[in-house]
C-alpha positions as CSV (number, residue, x, y, z in Angstrom):
1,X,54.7,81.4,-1.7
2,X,53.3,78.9,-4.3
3,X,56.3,76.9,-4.7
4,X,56.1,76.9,-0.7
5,X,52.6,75.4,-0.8
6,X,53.7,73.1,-3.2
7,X,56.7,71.7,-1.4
8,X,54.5,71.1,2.0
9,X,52.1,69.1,0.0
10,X,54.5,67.1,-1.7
11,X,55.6,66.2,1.3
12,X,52.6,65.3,3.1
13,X,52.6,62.8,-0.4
14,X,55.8,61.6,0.5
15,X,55.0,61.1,4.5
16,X,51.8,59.3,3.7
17,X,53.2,56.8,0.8
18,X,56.1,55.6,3.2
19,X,54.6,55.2,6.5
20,X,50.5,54.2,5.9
21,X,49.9,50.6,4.9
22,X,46.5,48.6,4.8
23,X,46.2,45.2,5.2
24,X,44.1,43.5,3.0
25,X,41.7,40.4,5.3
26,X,42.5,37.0,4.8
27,X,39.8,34.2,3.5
28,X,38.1,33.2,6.6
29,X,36.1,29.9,7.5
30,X,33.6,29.4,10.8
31,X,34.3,26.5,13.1
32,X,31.4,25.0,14.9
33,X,30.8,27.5,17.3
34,X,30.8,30.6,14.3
35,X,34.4,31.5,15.3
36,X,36.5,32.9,12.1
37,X,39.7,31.1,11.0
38,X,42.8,32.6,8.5
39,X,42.7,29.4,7.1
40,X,41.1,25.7,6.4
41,X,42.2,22.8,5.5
42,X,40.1,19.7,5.0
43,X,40.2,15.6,3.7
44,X,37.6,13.2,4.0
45,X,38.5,9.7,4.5
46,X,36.2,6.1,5.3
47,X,36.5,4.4,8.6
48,X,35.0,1.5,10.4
49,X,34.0,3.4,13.5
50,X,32.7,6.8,14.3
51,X,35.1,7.3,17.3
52,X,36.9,10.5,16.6
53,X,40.2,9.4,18.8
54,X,40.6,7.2,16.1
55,X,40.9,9.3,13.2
56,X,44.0,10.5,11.8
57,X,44.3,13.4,8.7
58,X,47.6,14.0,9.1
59,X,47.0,17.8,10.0
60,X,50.7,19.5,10.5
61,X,50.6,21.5,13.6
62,X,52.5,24.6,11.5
63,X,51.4,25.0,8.0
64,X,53.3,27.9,5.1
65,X,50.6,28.8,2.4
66,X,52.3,31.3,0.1
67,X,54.7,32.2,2.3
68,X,52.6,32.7,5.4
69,X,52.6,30.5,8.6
70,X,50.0,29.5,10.2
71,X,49.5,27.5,13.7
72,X,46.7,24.3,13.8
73,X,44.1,26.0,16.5
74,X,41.8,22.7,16.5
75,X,40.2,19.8,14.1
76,X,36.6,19.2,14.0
77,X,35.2,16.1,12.0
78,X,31.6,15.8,10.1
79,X,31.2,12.3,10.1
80,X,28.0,10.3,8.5
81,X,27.5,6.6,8.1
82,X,27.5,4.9,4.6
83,X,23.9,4.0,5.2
84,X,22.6,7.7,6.1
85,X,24.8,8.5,2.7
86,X,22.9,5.7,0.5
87,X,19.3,5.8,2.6
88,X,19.0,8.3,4.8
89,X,15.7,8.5,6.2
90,X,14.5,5.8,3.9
91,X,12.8,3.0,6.0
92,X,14.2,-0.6,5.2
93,X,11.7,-3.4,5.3
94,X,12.5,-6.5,6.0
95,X,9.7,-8.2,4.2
96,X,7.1,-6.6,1.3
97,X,4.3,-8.0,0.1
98,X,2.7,-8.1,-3.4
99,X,-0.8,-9.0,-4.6
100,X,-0.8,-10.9,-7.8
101,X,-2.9,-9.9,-10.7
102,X,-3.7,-13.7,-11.4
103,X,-5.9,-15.7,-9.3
104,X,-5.7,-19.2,-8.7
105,X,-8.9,-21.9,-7.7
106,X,-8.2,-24.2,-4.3
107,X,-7.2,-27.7,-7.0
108,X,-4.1,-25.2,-7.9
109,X,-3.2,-23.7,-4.5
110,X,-1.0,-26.5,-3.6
111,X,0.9,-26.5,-6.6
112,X,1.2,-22.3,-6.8
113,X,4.6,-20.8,-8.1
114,X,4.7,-16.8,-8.3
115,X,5.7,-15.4,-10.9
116,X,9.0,-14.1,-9.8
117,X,11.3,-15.6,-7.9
118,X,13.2,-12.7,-6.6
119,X,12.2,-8.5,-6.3
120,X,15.0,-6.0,-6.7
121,X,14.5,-2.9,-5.4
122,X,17.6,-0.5,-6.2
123,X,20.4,-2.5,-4.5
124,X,18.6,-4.5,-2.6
125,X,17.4,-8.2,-3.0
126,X,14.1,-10.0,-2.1
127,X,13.6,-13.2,-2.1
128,X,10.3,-15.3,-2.1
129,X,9.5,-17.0,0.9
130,X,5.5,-17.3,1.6
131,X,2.2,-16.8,0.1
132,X,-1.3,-16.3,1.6
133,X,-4.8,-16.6,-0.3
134,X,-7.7,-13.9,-0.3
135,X,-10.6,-16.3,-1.0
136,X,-13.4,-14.3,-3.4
137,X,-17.1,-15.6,-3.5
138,X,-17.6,-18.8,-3.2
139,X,-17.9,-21.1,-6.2
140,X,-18.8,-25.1,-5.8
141,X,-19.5,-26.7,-9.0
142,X,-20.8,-30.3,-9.2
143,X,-20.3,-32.5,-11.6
144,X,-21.2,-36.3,-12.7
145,X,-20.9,-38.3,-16.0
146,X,-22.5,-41.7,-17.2
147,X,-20.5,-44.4,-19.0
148,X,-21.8,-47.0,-20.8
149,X,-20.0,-51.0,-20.5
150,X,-19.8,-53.0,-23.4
151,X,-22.0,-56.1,-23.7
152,X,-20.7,-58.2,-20.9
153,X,-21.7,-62.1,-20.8
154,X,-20.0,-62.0,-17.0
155,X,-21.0,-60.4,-13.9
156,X,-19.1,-56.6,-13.9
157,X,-15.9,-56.5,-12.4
158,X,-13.4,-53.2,-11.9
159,X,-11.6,-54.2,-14.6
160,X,-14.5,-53.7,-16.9
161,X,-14.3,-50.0,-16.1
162,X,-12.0,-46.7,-15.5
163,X,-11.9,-45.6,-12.2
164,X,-11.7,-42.4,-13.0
165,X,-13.1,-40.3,-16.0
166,X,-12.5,-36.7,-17.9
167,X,-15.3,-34.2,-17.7
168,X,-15.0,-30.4,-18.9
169,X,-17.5,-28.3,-18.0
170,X,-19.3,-26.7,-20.9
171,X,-19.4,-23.3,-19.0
172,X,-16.0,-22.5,-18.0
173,X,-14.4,-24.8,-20.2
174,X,-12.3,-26.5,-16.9
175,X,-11.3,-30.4,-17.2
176,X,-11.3,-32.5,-14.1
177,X,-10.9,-36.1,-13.2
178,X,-14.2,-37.7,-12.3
179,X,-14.1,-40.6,-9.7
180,X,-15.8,-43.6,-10.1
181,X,-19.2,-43.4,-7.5
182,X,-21.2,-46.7,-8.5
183,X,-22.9,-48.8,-11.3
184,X,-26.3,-49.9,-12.1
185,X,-27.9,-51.8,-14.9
186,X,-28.3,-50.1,-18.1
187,X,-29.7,-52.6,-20.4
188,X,-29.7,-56.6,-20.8
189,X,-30.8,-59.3,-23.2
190,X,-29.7,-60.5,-26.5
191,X,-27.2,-58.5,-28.2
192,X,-26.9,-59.1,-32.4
193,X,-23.8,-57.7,-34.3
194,X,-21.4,-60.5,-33.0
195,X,-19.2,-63.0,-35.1
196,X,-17.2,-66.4,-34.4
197,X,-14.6,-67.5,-36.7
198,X,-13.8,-71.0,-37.6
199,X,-11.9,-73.3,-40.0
200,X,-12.8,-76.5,-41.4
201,X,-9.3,-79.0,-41.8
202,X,-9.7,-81.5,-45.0
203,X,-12.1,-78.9,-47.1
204,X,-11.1,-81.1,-50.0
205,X,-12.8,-84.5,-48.6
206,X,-15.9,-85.7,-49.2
207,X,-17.3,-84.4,-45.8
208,X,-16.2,-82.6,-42.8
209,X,-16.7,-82.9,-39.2
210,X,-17.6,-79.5,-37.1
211,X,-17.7,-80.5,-33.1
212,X,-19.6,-84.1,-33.6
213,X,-21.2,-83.1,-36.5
214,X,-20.6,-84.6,-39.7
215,X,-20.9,-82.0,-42.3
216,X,-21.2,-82.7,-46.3
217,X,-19.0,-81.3,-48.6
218,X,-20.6,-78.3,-50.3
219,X,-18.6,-75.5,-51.9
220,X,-21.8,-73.0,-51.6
221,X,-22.6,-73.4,-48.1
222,X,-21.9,-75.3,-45.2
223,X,-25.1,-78.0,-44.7
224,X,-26.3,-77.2,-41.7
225,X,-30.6,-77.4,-41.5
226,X,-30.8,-75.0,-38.9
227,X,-29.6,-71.8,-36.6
228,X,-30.6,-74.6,-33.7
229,X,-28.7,-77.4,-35.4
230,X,-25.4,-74.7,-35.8
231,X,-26.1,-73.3,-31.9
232,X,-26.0,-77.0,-31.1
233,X,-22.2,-77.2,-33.4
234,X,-21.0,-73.9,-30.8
235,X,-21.9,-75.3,-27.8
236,X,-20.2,-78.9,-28.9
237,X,-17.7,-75.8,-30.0
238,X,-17.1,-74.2,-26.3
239,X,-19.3,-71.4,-26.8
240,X,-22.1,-72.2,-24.1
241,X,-25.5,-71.3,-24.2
242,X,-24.7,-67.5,-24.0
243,X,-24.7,-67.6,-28.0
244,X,-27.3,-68.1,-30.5
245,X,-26.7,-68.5,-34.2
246,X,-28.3,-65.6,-36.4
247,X,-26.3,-67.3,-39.7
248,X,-23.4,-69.1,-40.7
249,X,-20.8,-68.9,-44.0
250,X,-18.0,-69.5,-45.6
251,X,-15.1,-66.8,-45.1
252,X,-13.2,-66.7,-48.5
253,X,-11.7,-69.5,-50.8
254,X,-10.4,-72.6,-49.9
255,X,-6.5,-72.5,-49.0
256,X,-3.8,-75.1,-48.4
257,X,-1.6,-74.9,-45.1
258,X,1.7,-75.2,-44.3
259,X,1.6,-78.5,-43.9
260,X,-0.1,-79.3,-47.0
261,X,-4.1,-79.0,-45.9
262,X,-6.6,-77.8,-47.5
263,X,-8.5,-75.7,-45.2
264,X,-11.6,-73.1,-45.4
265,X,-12.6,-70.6,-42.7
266,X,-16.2,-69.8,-41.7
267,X,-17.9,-67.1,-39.7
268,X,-21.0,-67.6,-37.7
269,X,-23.0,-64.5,-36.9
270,X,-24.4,-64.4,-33.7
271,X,-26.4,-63.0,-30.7
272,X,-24.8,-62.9,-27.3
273,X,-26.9,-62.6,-23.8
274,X,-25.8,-60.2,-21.6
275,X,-25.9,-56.9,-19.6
276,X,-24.9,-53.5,-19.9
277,X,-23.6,-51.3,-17.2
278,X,-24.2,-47.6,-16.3
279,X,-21.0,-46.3,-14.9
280,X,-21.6,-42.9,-12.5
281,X,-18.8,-41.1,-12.1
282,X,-19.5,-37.4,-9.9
283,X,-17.8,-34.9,-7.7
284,X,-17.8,-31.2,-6.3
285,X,-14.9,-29.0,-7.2
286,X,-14.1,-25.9,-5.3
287,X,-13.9,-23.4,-8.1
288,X,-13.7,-20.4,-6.1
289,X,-10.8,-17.9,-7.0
290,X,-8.3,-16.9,-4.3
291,X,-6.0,-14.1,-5.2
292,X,-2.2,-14.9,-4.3
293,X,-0.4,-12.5,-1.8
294,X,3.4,-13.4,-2.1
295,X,5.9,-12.3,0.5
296,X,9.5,-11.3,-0.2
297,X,12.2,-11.4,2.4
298,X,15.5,-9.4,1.7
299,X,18.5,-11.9,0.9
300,X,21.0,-12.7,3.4
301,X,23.1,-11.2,0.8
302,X,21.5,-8.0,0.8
303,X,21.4,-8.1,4.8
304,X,25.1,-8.3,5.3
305,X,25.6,-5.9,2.2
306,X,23.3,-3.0,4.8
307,X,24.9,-4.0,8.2
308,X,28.4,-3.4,6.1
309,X,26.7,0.0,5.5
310,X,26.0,0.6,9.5
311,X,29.3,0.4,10.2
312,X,30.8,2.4,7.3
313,X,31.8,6.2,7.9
314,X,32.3,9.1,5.5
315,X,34.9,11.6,7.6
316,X,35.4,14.8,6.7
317,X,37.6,16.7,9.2
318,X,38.6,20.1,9.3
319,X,41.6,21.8,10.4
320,X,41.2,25.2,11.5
321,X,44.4,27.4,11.6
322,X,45.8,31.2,12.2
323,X,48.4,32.6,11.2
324,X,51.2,32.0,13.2
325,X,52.8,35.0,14.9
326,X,56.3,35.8,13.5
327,X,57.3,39.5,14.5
328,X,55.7,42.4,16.3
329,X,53.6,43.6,13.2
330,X,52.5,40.2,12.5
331,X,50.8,40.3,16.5
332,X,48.9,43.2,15.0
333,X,45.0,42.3,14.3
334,X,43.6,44.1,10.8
335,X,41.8,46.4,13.1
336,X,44.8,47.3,15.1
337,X,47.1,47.8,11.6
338,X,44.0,50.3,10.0
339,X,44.0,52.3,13.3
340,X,47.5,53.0,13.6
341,X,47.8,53.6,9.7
342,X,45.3,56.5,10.6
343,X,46.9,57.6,13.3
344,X,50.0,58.2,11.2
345,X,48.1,60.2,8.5
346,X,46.6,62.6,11.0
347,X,50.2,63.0,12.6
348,X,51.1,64.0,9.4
349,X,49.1,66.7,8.4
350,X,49.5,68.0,12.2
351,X,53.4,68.0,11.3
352,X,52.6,69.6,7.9
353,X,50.2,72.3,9.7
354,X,53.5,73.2,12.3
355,X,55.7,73.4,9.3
356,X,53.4,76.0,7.2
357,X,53.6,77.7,10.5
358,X,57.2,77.9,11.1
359,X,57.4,78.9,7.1
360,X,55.4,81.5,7.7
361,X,57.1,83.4,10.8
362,X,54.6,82.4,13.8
363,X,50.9,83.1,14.5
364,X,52.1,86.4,15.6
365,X,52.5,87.8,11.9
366,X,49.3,86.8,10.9
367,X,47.7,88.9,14.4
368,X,48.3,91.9,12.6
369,X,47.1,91.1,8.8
370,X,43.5,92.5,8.0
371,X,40.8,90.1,7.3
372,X,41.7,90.9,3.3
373,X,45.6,89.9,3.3
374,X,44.4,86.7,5.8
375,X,42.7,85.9,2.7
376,X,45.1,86.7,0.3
377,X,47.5,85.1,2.3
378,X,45.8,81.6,2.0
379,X,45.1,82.1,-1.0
380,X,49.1,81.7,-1.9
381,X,49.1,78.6,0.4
């Protein structure tokens, strides 16, 4: 009876290792709608419009992957601009503005350079194009200067003075030019300090003539009686009655010319009359301090370099396929093969139960047996 029991369930091994299969699920992907693929392929590629009709992966309608076919169902396509990809959100200004740490006073407005020429922020260019002026307290500063003429024996003239002057203000240390306002009087009268040079031709005759005067020889001094007599010599002289004679002497050692004379030069100190002139110079500078606010505009470059962006798209398609129906079993869906696989293993332990049956004469023996040998009985199963 054991050997009985032992046959049966060898055969019920046998039965179920040749007839119940489970198939193991295939890698599955979602298309957009959450519907499950057998298999995906996908490419990404750049294209100058997003217009999907345009687009062309090169999906093959029938695929084999390891020996499986499978059938193209449908292609969907993620596409995204180059700009989104580089900026996405980020907002793009056309123009930025930046407040310079530096400030500048209204003589230096006109003449204002920034500091940079150009901004760069990450690939993009800006380029400086205006600048505007916060103006801070007010700060007017006058300022005058007083400039003395030189003796002048003439009535002034402009050409006696500058018409403009340099004054730095001993406070902020700033240099400007000072125009020329007017002129007054500043002093007149005789002035001493003044020399006139001469030379007396023929030193080595007996006398000497200076203007009409006739002059002795004297190698000590030159005979003259008096300042008067020598003012009345300059005037003979040219020199006018602007002049007076304070003294008069010789001017070094007698010296013999080029062409042979013996000559002797004199000075004759003097007193001029005449005026000197106050010179006003003054004006009010606008030293109030403006702060510079520069604006940058992106580069034409940089423009062109974003629109080429706008029309720039990353495409990722994806081509969703199932496996392509060859035979009968391949029609089967997973749940379809697990359900029939069962249905074949119950079949075959009812087919096993009949056989036990038949080994064992009928039900009809086992009618009879007592509750005991029924056990005994099953026991040798």
């Amino acid at each position: 009876m054991m050997k009985k029991g032992i046959t049966v369930l060898s055969l019920i091994i046998a039965l179920a290792s040749g007839h119940v299969c489970f198939a193991a699920e295939n890698s599955t992907m979602t298309d957009a709608k959450g519907k499950s693929y057998d298999y995906v392929l996908s490419d990404s590629k750049t294209y100058d419009t997003d217009d999907e009709s345009k687009y062309d992966f090169g999906f093959n309608d029938t695929i084999e992957v390891d020996g499986v076919f499978y059938s193209l169902d449908h292609i969907e396509y993620d596409v995204v601009s180059a700009y989104d990809l580089e900026y996405g959100d980020q907002d793009i200004q056309e123009k930025i503005t930046i407040t310079e740490n530096t400030p500048v006073t209204a003589d230096k407005i006109d003449d204002y350079v920034p500091d940079k020429k150009n901004i760069i922020e990450g690939e993009l260019v800006y380029s400086y194009s205006d600048v505007s002026f916060n103006e801070s307290e007010e700060n007017i500063v006058s300022a005058e200067k007083n400039v003395q003429t030189e003796v002048l024996m003439n009535p002034i003239t402009v050409y006696d003075y500058a018409a403009t002057v340099t004054y730095t203000d001993e406070e902020t240390g700033e240099t400007f030019e000072l125009p020329f306002v007017d002129y007054s009087v500043y002093e007149q009268g005789w002035f001493g300090g003044y020399q006139l040079y001469g030379t007396i031709s023929d030193y080595d005759a007996a006398t000497y003539q200076l203007g009409e005067q006739i002059i002795e020889h004297d190698d000590n001094t030159i005979q003259v009686s008096s300042n008067e007599e020598f003012d009345n010599i300059l005037s003979q002289l040219g020199y006018g009655s602007g002049y007076r004679t304070v003294g008069f002497r010789y001017d070094g050692d007698p010296y013999t010319s080029l062409e042979g004379i013996v000559c002797r030069d004199y000075i004759v100190d003097v007193e001029v009359y005449g005026t000197i002139y106050n010179i006003h110079y003054a004006d009010e500078f606008d030293l109030t301090e403006y702060t510079p606010i520069v604006t940058y505009t992106l580069s034409d470059k940089s423009k062109e370099s974003l629109e080429a962006l706008k029309n720039s798209y990353e495409v990722t398609a994806y081509g969703f396929y199932n496996i392509k129906p060859t035979n009968k079993d391949n029609k089967l869906t997973v749940v379809q093969k697990v359900a029939i696989g069962f249905g074949i293993l119950v079949g075959i332990v009812l087919i096993a139960t009949l056989i036990i049956y038949i080994l064992r004469g009928g039900r009809k023996k086992t009618e009879y047996m007592s509750n005991r040998e029924a056990k005994d009985e099953f026991k040798d199963i």
